[in-house]
C-alpha positions in Angstrom: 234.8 149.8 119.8 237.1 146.6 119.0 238.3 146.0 115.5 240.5 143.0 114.5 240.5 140.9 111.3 238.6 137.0 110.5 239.8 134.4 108.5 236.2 132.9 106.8 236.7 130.1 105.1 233.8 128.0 104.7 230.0 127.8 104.9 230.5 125.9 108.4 232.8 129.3 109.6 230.0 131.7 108.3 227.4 129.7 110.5 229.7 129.6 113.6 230.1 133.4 113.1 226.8 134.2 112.7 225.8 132.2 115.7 228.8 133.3 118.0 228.0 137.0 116.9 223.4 136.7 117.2 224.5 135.6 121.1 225.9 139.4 121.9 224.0 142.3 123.1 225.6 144.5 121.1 226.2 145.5 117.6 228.8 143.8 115.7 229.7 144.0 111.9 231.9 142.4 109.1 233.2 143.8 105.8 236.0 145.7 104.2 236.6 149.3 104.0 233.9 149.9 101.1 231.4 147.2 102.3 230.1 146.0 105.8 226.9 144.0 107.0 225.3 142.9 110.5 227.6 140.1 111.7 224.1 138.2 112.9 222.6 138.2 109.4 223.3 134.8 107.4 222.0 136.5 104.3 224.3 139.8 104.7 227.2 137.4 105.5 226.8 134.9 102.3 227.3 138.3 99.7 231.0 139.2 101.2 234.0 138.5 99.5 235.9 135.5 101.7 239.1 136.0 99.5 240.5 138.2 101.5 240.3 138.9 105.4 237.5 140.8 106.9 236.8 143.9 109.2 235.2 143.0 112.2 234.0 145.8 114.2 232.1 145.3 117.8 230.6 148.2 119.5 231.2 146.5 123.3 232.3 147.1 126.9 235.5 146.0 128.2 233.3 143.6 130.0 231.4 142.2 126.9 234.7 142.0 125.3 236.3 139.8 127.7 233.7 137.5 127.2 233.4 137.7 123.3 236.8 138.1 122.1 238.1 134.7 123.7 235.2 132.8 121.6 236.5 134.9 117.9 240.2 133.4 118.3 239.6 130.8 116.0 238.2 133.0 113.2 241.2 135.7 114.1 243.6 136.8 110.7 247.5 136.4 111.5 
């Protein structure tokens, strides 16, 4: 499991999210520590709170990770 925090901060970021995350083979969500939703749904993605940074959490390998975490830099928090 990788955790790390996203930066959304307009409709164009929740698309790219949505798109970069629908591409993986494995489970990935987004919220806050009361609140999370499938990281592939638009619909889920449009009711979160973009004030603040999100929780990402995806359930990979090492191996899907080296391939996914390179394409989240842009959306990374700090």
């Amino acid at each position: 499991m990788r955790e790390f925090l996203i930066n959304i901060r307009s409709f164009q970021d929740v698309q790219d999210f949505v798109n970069l995350a629908s591409a993986q083979e494995f489970p990935i969500t987004v919220g806050n520590d009361s609140y999370s939703v499938s990281a592939s749904s638009f619909m889920g993605m449009f009711t979160l709170d973009y004030s603040n940074d999100l929780k990402v959490k995806a359930n990979c390998t090492d191996e899907q990770w080296l391939r996914f975490g390179p394409e989240t830099k842009r959306f990374q928090a700090g």
